[in-house]
N, C-alpha and C positions, 0 to 999 in steps of 0.2 A: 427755487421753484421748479416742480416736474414740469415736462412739456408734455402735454396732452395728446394724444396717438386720435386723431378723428378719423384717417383711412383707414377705413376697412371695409370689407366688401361679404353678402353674407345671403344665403339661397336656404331654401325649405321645403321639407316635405312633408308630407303627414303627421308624420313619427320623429323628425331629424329636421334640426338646422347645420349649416355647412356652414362657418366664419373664418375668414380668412384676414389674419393683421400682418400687416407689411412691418420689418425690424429695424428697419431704415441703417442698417449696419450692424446694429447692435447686437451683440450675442447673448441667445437667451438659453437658458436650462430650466428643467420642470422644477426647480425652487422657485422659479421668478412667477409662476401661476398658480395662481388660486382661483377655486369653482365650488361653490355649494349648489343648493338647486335652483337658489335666483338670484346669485351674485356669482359676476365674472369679472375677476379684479388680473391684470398683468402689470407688473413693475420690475422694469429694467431701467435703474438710473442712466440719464436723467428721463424716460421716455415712462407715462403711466397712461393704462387704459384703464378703465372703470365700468361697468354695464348692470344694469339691473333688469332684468331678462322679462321679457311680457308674459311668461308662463314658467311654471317651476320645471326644471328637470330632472333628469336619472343620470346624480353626478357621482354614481360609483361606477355603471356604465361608459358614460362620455370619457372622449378621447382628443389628446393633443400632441401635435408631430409637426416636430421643430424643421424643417429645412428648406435649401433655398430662398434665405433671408426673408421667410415669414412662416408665422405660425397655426396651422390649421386645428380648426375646434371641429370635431363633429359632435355635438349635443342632444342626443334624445331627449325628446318630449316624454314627460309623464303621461299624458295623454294626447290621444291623437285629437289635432285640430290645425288649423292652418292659423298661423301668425299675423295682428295688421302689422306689428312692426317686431324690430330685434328686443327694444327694450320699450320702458315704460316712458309713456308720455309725460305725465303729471308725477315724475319721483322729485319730492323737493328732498330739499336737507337733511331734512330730521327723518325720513324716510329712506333715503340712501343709509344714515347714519346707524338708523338701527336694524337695517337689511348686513349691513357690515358688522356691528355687534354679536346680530345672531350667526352670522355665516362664521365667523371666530368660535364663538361657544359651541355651538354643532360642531367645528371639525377637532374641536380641542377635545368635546366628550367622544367622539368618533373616536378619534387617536389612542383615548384612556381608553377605551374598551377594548380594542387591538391590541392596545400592550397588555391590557390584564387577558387578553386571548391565548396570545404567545406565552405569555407567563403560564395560564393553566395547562397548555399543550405543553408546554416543556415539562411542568411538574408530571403532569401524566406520561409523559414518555421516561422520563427517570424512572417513575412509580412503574413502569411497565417492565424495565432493562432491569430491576432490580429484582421484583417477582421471577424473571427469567431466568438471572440470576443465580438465585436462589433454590429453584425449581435444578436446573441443571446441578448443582452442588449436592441437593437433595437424593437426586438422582442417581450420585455419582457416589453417595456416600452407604446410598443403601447397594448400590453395585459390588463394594469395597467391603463390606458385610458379608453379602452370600456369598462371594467367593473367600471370605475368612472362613466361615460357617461349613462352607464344601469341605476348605484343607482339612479343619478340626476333624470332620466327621472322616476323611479319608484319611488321617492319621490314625482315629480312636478303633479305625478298624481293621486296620494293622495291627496296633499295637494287640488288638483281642485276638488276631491271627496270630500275632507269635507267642504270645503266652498261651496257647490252646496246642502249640507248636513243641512249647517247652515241655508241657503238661504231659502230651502224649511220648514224649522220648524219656520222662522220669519212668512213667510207666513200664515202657519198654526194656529198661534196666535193672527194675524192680525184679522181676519175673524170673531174670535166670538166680540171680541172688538167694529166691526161694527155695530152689532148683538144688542147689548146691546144699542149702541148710540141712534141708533132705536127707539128700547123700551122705553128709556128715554123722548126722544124728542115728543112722541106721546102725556103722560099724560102731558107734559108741555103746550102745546098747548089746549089739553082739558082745561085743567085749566083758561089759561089767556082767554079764552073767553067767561068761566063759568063768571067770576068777571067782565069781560064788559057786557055780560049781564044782569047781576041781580046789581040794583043800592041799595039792601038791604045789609044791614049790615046780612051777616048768624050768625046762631045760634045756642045755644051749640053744637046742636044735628049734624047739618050737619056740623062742624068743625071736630066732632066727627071722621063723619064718612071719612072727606076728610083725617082728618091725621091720620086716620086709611091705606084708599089709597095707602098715600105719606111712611106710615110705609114698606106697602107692597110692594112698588116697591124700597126702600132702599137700599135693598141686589145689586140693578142692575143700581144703580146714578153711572154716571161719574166718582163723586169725592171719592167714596169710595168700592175701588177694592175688596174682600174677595183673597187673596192669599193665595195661600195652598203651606205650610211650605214642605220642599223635607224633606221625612224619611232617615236620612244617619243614615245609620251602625256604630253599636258600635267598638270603637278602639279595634285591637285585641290583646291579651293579649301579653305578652311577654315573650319569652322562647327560651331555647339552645337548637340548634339542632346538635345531635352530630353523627358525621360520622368516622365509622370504615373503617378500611385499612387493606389489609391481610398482616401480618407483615414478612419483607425482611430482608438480612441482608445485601445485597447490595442494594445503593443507588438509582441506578437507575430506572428508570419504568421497569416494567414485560413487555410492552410492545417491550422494547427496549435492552432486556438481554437477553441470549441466557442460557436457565433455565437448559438445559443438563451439557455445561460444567460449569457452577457454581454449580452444583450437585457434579459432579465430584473434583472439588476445594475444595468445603468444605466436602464431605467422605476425602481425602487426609488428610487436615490439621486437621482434626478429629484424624485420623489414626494418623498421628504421634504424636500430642497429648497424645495419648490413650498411645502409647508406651511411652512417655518423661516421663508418668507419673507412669506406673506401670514398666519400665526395667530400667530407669536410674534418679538412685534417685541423683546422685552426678552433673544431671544439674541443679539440685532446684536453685542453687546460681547463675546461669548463667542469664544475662536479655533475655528478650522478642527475641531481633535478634540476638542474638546468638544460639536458636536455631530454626533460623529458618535455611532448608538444604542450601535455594538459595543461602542466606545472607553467610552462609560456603564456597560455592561454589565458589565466587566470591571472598571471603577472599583469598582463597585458589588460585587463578588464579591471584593476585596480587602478593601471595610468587612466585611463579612460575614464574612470570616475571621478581621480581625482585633477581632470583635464591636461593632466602628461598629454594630448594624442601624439607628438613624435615621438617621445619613451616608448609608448603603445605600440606605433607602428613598427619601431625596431624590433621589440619583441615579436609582436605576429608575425614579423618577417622570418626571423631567427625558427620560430616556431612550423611555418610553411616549407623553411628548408629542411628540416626534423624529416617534418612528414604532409604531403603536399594532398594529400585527400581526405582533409576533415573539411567540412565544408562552413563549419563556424569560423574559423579562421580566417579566410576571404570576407565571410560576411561582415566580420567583425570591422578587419581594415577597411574595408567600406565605408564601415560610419567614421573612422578615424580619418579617412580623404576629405568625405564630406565636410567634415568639421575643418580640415588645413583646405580646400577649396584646391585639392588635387581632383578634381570630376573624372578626367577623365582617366586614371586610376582608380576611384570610385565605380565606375562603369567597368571596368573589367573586372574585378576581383567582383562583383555584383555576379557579373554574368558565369564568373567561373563557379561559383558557390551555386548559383542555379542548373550548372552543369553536373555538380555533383550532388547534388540533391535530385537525385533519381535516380526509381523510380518514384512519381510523385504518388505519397501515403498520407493519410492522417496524422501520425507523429512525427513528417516532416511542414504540416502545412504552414506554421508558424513562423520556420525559419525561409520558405519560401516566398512569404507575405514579406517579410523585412526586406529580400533580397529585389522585389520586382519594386518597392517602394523607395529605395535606396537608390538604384539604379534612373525612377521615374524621376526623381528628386534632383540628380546630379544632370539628366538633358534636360530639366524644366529647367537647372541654373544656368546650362549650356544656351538655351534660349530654342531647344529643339521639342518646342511643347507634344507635338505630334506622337513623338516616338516615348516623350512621358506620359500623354496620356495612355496609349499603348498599355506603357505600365501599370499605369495605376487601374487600367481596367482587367489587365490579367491578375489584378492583386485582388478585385473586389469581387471576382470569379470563385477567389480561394475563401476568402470569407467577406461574402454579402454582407452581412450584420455590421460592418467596421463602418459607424457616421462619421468616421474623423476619413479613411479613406476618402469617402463617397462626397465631404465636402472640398478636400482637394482636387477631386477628379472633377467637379464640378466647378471650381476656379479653373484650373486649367484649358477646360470649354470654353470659357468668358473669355479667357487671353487670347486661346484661339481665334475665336467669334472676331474679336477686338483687333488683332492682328489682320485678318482678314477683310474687315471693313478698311482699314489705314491705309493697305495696301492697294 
C-alpha cells in the first residue's frame, strides 16, 4: 500500500500557485511527476501524492525543482482568479478516476505529436543537407566544365596559331623556289636557239666556254637543290641533380604542421628523456612504452576500472616519475587514495593537480571541479567538514549547474549545523 504524502504547504497569486511537498528522505527525479492541467500526481515508492487542482492550468509552462528534500511546483493559472482551495472539494472516485484517464491520454497524444514533430524536423533537415548537397555538387560540376571549356577553346587556338604559323613559312619557301625556276628556264631557251641557229658543229673553245656557263648556273638547276643541313645542338650531358630538404622529425609538410606545438612536444619528450636517463636508472630494463607517461596513464585508468586501485597507483606513480607535470596524473591517484582511504595522500596529489592546473581556462574547468571535489571529499572523511565545504563551494563556483555538487555541499552544512549544536 502507498503512503499518502498529506504535508504540504501551498500560496497564490493571481496568475500562479506556489506548492511546496516535503520528500521525507526520499529521492525524487522528474520521472516520478506528472502534471496535466488539472491533475498533479507525484509517485515516489512507497510515498504517493495525488491532487486534482480547483482550476485548470498552463502545464507546458508550469515548473518543478527538486531540492533540499522537497519539491517546488510553480503552477500558472489559465486564468487569472484567486483560488478557495489547492484542489477540489467534491472530486469522488469516479472523478478522480476519469481526471486521471484523461491526463494519460492528453500526455500520450501530446507525446505522439512531439515525436511525429521531431520526426518531421529531422526529415526536413536531411531534405535540406541533401538540396545543399546537391546544389554545391551542382556547382562544382558546372565549375569543372567551364574551366574544361576555357582549356579546349585556349588549346583550339593555338592549335589555329600554329598551323597559320606553318601556312605562312610554306609560303616563304615557295617564293625563292620560283625564283630559281626562272633562272633556269632563261639559259635553257638561250641555248636551244643558239643550236637552231648555227648549223655548225661548235668547237672546242666555245664548248668550253658553254660548259663553263652550264657549270655556272649548276648551283641554281631544278634537279640539284644545295640544302643547308640544320645545326642541332649537342646532346646534353648527363647528371644528378640533387635536392636538399630541411630535415623534420615529423612527417608531415611544414606547410601543414603547426611548428609551436611540435616545438613544444618534442622540448617535453626531450625533458622526460633527459630525466629517464640521468634519475632513474632502474627503468633501463623497461621497453620504449612503458615509459612512456600517457602509455602509464591509461594503464593505470584500466586498473581503475577494473578496481586494481593499488596496480593503479603503482603505475601513476611510475608515470609521475616519467614526468611530474601532467596534472591528470595527481588527479587521477586522487581518486585511487580515496578508494584505499589513503585521504590524506588524496589531499595532496588533489592539491598538487590544482597547482598545476593554471592558469584557470575553460578547457581546464572540468579537471579543476574533480580536483576541489576529491580533495572536499577526503576532509569531509577526515571529519574536517569546514575546510570540505570550502571545496565543494570553490567547485560550484566552477560549475553552478552541478545538482549532485550543490546537494553534497548542502549535506555537508547539516553536519556542520549538526556538529555545532552537539558541541
Amino acid at each position: 500500500m502507498p503512503v499518502w504524502l498529506r504535508e504540504h504547504s501551498w500560496r497564490q497569486t493571481l496568475t500562479a500557485v506556489y506548492l511546496s511537498l516535503p520528500l521525507r528522505g526520499a529521492r525524487a527525479t522528474p520521472a516520478n511527476i506528472f502534471c496535466s492541467e488539472q491533475y498533479l500526481k507525484v509517485s515516489i515508492p512507497p510515498f504517493l501524492f495525488e491532487a486534482i487542482l480547483y482550476a485548470p492550468i498552463d502545464d507546458a509552462n508550469s515548473t518543478a525543482k527538486i531540492g533540499n528534500g522537497n519539491i517546488f511546483f510553480t503552477l500558472y493559472k489559465k486564468e487569472p482568479a484567486m483560488w478557495d482551495s489547492l484542489t477540489l472539494a467534491d472530486a469522488g472516485k469516479e472523478k478522480l478516476q476519469y481526471l486521471r484517464e484523461n491526463a494519460v491520454l492528453k500526455a500520450q497524444e501530446k507525446a505522439k505529436e512531439e515525436t511525429e514533430a521531431k520526426k518531421f524536423t529531422k526529415q526536413e533537415h536531411k531534405k535540406y543537407a541533401l538540396e545543399a548537397t546537391m546544389k554545391v555538387e551542382e556547382a562544382e560540376r558546372k565549375r569543372s566544365e567551364d574551366l574544361k571549356e576555357k582549356e579546349r577553346q585556349k588549346v583550339a587556338k593555338e592549335l589555329e596559331f600554329w598551323k597559320n604559323q606553318q601556312k605562312d613559312a610554306d609560303k616563304y619557301k615557295s617564293v625563292p623556289k620560283k625564283e630559281e625556276l626562272h633562272q633556269e628556264i632563261e639559259p635553257l631557251k638561250e641555248r636551244k636557239n643558239e643550236k637552231m641557229n648555227k648549223s655548225r658543229i661548235p668547237n672546242e673553245e666555245t664548248s668550253k666556254i658553254r660548259l663553263k656557263s652550264i657549270k655556272g648556273h649548276g648551283s641554281c638547276s631544278i634537279f640539284s637543290q644545295n640544302l643547308k643541313e640544320e645545326q642541332l645542338p649537342a646532346p646534353r650531358a648527363v647528371a644528378t641533380i640533387k635536392v636538399n630538404f630541411t630535415p623534420r622529425v615529423f612527417p608531415t609538410a611544414l606547410r601543414e604542421s603547426r611548428v609551436a606545438e611540435e616545438e613544444e612536444w618534442l622540448h617535453k619528450q626531450a625533458e622526460a628523456q633527459r630525466r629517464i636517463n640521468s634519475d632513474l636508472s632502474e627503468l633501463k630494463d623497461l621497453k620504449e612504452e612503458e615509459k612512456n607517461p600517457d602509455w602509464l596513464k591509461d594503464k593505470g585508468n584500466k586498473m581503475f576500472a577494473m578496481g586494481n586501485y593499488l596496480g593503479a597507483v603503482n603505475a601513476y606513480n611510475l608515470a609521475v616519475r616519467v614526468n611530474n607535470k601532467l596534472p591528470l596524473l595527481f588527479l587521477n591517484r586522487a581518486a585511487c587514495h580515496l578508494k584505499l582511504r589513503n585521504l590524506h595522500k588524496a589531499i595532496e596529489d588533489s592539491s598538487k593537480a590544482l597547482e598545476l592546473l593554471t592558469p584557470p581556462v575553460p578547457d581546464n574547468e572540468n579537471a579543476r571541479v574533480k580536483a576541489h571535489v576529491r580533495r572536499g571529499t577526503a576532509f569531509c572523511q577526515l571529519e574536517l567538514y569546514t575546510e570540505g565545504l570550502q571545496d565543494y563551494e570553490a567547485a560550484l563556483k566552477i560549475d553552478p549547474k552541478n545538482k549532485n555538487i550543490e546537494k553534497d555541499a548542502e549535506k555537508i552544512r547539516h553536519l556542520i549545523q549538526e556538529t555545532m549544536q552537539s558541541s
